[in-house]
C-alpha positions as CSV (number, residue, x, y, z in Angstrom):
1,X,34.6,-8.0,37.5
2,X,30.8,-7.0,37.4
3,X,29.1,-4.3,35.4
4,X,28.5,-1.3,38.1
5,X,26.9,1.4,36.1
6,X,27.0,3.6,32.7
7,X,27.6,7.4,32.7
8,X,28.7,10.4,30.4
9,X,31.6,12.0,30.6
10,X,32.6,14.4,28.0
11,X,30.0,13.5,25.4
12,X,30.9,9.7,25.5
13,X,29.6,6.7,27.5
14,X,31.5,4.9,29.5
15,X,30.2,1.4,31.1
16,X,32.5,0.8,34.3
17,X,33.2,-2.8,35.8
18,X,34.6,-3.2,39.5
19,X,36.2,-6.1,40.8
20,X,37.4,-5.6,44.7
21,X,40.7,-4.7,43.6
22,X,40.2,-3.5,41.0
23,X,38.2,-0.7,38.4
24,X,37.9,-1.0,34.5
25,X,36.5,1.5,32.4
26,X,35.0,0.9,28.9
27,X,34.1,3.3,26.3
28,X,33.7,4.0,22.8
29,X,31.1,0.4,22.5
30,X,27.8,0.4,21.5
31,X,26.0,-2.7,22.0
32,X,23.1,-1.6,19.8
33,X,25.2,-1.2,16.4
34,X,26.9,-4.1,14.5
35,X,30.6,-4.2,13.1
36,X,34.0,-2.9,14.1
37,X,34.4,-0.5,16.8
38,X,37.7,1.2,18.3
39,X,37.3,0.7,22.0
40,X,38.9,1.9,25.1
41,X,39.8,0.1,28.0
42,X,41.0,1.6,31.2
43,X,42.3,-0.6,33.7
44,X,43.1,1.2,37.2
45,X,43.7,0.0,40.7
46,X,40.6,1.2,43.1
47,X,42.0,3.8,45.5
48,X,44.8,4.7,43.5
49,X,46.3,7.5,42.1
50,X,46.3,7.7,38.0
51,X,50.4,6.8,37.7
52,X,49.6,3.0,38.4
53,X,46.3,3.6,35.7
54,X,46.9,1.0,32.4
55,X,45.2,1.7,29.2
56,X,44.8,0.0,25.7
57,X,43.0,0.3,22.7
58,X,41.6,-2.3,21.1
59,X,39.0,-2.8,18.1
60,X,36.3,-5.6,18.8
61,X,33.4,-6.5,16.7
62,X,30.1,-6.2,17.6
63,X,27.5,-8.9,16.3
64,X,23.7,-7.5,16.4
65,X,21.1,-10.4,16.2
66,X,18.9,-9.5,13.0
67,X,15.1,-10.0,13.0
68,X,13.7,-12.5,10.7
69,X,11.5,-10.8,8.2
70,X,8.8,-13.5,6.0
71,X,7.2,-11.7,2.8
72,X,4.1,-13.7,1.7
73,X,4.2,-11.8,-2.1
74,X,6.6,-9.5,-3.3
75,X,5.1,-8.4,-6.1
76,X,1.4,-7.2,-5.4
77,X,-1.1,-6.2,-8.4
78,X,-3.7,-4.1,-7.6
79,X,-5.7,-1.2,-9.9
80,X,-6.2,2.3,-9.6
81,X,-8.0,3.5,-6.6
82,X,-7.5,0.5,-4.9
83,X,-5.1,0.9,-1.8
84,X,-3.5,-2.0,-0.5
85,X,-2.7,-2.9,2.8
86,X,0.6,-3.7,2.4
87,X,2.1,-4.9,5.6
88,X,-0.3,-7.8,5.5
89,X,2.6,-9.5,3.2
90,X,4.7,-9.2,5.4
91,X,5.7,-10.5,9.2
92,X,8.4,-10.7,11.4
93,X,9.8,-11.5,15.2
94,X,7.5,-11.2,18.0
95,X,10.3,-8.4,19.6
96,X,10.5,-6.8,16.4
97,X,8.4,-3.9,14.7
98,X,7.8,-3.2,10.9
99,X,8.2,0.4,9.3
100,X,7.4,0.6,5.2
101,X,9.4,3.6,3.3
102,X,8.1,4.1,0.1
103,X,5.0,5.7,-1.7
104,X,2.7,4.8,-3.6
105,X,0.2,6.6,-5.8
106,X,-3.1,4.7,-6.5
107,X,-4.5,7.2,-8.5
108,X,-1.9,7.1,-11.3
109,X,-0.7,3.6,-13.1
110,X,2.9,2.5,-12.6
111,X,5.0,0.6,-11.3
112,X,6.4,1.2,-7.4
113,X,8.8,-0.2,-4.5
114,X,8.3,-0.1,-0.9
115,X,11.3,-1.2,1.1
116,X,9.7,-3.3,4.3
117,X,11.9,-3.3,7.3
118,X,12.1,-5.0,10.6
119,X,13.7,-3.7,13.6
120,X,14.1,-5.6,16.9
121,X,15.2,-4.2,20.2
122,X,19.1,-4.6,20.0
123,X,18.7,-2.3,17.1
124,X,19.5,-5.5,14.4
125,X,17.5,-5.0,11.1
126,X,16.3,-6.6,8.2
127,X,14.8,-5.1,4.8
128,X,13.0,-6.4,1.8
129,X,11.6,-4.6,-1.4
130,X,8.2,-4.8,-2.6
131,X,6.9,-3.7,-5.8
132,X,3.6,-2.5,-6.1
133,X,1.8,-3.0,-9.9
134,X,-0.9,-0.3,-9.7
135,X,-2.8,-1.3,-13.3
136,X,-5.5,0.4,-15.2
137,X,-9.0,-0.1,-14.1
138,X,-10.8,-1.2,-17.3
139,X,-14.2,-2.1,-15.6
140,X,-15.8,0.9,-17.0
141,X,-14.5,0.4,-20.2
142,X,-15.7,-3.6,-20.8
143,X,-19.2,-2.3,-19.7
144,X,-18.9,0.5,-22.8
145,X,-17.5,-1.7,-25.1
146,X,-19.7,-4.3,-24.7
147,X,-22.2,-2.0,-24.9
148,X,-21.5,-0.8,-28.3
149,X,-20.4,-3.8,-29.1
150,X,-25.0,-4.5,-29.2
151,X,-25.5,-1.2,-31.7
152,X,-27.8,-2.8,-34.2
153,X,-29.2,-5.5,-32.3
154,X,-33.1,-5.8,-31.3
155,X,-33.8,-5.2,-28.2
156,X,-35.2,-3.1,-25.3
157,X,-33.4,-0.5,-23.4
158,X,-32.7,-2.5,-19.7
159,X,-31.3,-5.5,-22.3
160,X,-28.8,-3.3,-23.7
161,X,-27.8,-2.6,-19.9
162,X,-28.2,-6.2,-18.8
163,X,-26.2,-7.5,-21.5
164,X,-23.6,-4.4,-20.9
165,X,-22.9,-5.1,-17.1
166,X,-22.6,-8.7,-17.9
167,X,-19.3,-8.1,-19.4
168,X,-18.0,-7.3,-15.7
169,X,-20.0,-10.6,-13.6
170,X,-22.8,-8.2,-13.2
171,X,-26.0,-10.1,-13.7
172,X,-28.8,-7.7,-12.8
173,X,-31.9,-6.6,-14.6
174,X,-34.8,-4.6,-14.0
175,X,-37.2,-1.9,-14.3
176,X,-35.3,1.4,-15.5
177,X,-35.5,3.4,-11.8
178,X,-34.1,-0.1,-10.6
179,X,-30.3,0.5,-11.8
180,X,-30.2,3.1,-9.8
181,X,-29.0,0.7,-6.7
182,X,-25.8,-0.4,-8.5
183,X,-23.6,2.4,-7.7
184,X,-23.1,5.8,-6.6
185,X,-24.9,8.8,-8.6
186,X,-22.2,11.5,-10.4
187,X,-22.2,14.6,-12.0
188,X,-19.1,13.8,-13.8
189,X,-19.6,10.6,-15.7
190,X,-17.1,8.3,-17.4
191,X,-17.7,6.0,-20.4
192,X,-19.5,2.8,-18.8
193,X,-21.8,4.8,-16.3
194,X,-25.3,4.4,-16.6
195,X,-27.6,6.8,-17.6
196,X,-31.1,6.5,-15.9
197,X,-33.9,8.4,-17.0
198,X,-38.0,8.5,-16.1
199,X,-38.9,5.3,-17.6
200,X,-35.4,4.6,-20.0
201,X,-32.3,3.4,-19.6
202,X,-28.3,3.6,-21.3
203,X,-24.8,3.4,-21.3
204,X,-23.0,6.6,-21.4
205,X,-19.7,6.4,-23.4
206,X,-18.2,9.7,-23.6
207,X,-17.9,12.9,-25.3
208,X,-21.9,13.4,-24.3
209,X,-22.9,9.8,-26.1
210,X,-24.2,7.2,-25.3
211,X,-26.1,3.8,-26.2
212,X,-29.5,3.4,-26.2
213,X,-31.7,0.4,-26.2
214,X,-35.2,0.5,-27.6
215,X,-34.8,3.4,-29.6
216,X,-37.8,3.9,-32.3
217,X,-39.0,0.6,-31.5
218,X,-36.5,-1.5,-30.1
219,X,-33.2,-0.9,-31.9
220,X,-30.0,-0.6,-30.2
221,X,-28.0,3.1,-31.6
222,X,-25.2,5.6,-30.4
223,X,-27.3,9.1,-30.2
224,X,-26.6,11.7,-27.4
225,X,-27.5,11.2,-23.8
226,X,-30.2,14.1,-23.7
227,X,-33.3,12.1,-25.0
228,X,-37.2,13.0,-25.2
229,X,-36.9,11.2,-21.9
230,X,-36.1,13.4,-18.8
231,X,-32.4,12.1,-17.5
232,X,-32.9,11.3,-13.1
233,X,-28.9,10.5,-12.7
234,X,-25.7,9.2,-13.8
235,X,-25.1,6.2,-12.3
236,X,-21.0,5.1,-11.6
237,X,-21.6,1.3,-10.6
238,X,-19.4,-0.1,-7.8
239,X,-17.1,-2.8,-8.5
């Protein structure tokens, strides 16, 4: 028998074969889902009335090729803030497509799972979980820390900041205005930012403090940010 054509009748499809004697009708089978399936088949001679008609029920089972699906890393650190592209760990068939369910909040530490899955076109599929470490960004708190971490020590104010951003691979130093170019300025300043001023330089770290360099000379103190010195900016450096 050959396949002739596909139709709906009464909500169902029915796939019917011909032979020249012969007509079979099949239905109840869907090639695009996997595992048992009760399935009709309706044998009848062509050009005959429904007396001669044979029928039986049978259950067959229904094997869907599944998609390969590679993971490069299942378990992906990142910190907050920082998205990650996450179907760059994965990879699959050339016929197949990737989806990712799941979500993940940047902003807020944790711990999170995607579920990757691929999907060919016979409908086979194949999932995988990854989990998503989104840790505490601590930048801005090495370059505080190691900036009070120089209270006491003689030295000038763009030292203090030098020596500060060092504590993050930051080697940079300059004239006061010059710090300016490390980051983005802010109104709303975290411990770590720089404070720039007209001709003075410091580390803000909090609660309207911050460390200053060259102060009555050249010591190194925690005082408040508002100085005799005018402030220009806060500075939030880029990392």
């Amino acid at each position: 028998m050959k396949y002739k054509d596909t139709s709906l009748i009464q909500d169902q499809k029915v796939m019917t074969y011909e032979s020249k004697t012969y007509r079979m009708e099949v239905s109840g089978l869907e090639l695009d889902e996997k595992g048992d399936q009760n399935v009709v088949f309706k044998l009848s001679k062509k050009n005959t009335v429904l007396p001669s008609t044979e029928q039986k029920k049978t259950t067959v089972s229904v094997e869907v090729p599944k998609p390969n699906l590679e993971v490069s890393q299942s378990t992906i650190d990142t910190i907050q803030n920082k998205t990650v592209d996450l179907t760059s760990y994965v990879s699959t068939d050339e016929d197949a497509t990737i989806t990712l369910k799941g979500d993940v909040n940047y902003a807020q530490v944790g711990t999170y799972t995607v579920t990757a899955t691929a999907t060919n076109e016979a409908g086979g599929s194949t999932s995988t979980n990854l989990t998503v470490n989104v840790n505490k960004d601590d930048f801005y708190d090495k370059i505080a820390e190691a900036a009070k971490a120089q209270v006491g020590v003689n030295q000038d104010c763009t030292m203090l900041v030098t020596n500060s951003l060092k504590a993050v691979g930051i080697n940079f130093h300059g004239w006061p205005s010059e710090y300016l170019s490390l980051g983005d300025q802010t109104d709303n300043p975290v411990p770590g930012d720089i404070c720039v001023y007209q001709g003075h330089v410091s580390i803000y770290i909090g609660n309207g403090q911050a460390v200053h360099g060259g102060w009555n000379g050249n010591q190194t103190v925690i005082t408040n940010v508002q100085c005799s010195t005018p402030l220009i900016a806060y500075v939030h450096v880029r990392h």
